[in-house]
N, C-alpha and C positions, 0 to 999 in steps of 0.2 A: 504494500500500500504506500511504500515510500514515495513521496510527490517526484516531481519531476520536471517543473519548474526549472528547478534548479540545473538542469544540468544532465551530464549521465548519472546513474543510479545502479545499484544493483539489488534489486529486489531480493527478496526474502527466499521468494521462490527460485528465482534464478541461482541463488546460493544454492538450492538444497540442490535441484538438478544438476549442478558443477562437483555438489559433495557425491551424489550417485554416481557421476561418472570416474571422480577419482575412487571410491568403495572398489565400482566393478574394475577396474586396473590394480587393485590391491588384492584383490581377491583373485582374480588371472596370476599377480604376479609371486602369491603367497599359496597356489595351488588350491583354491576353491572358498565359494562363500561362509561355511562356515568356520574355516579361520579365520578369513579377514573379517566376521563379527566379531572374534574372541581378540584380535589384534584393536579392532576399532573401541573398543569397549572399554579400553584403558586409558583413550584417549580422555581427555579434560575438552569441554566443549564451553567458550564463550557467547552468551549471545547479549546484545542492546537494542531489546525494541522499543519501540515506540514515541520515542522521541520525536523523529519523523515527522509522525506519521498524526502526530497534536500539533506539533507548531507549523507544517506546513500543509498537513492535507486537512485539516479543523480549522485552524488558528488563521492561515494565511491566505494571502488575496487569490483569487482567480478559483478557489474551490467552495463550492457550494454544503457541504460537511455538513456547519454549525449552522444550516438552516433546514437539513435535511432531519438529524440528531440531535438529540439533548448528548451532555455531556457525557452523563450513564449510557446512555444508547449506542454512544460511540466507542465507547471504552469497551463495553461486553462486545460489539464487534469485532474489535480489534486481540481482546484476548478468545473469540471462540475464531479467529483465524491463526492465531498462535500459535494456538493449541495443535488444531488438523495441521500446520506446517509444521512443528515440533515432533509430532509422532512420525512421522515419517524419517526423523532421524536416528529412531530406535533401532 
């Protein structure tokens, strides 16, 4: 949901689909998927959402958000798309 205004961007999603394609070349190059879940597993995973995704796709000019959603409205959006994008990195 990252705005895009700004610039280029790499969405959330497009992270995940870059993480699947390096999984499946770990998993090729460590002899099959389930080691490279037991390799990826140990990994430490950062993430920062939503920042974004209030000051520019809520908060900032040119998006219609904050007349679409209340505050609450926007917010449980943005954590039930989170979510479905997170589980996917299981």
């Amino acid at each position: 949901m990252t705005a895009s205004l700004l610039g280029q961007r790499y969405t959330m999603d497009l992270q995940l689909y870059n993480h699947k394609i390096i999984a499946s070349r770990i998993a090729k190059e460590l002899g099959g998927a389930d080691v490279a879940r037991k390799y990826l597993g140990q990994c430490i995973y950062a993430v920062e959402i939503g920042y974004n995704d209030y000051l520019n796709n809520y908060y900032g000019e040119g998006y219609n958000s904050s007349k679409i959603y209340t505050p609450e409205q926007f917010a449980q959006l943005l954590v039930q798309t989170y979510e479905t994008q997170l589980e996917i990195v299981q």
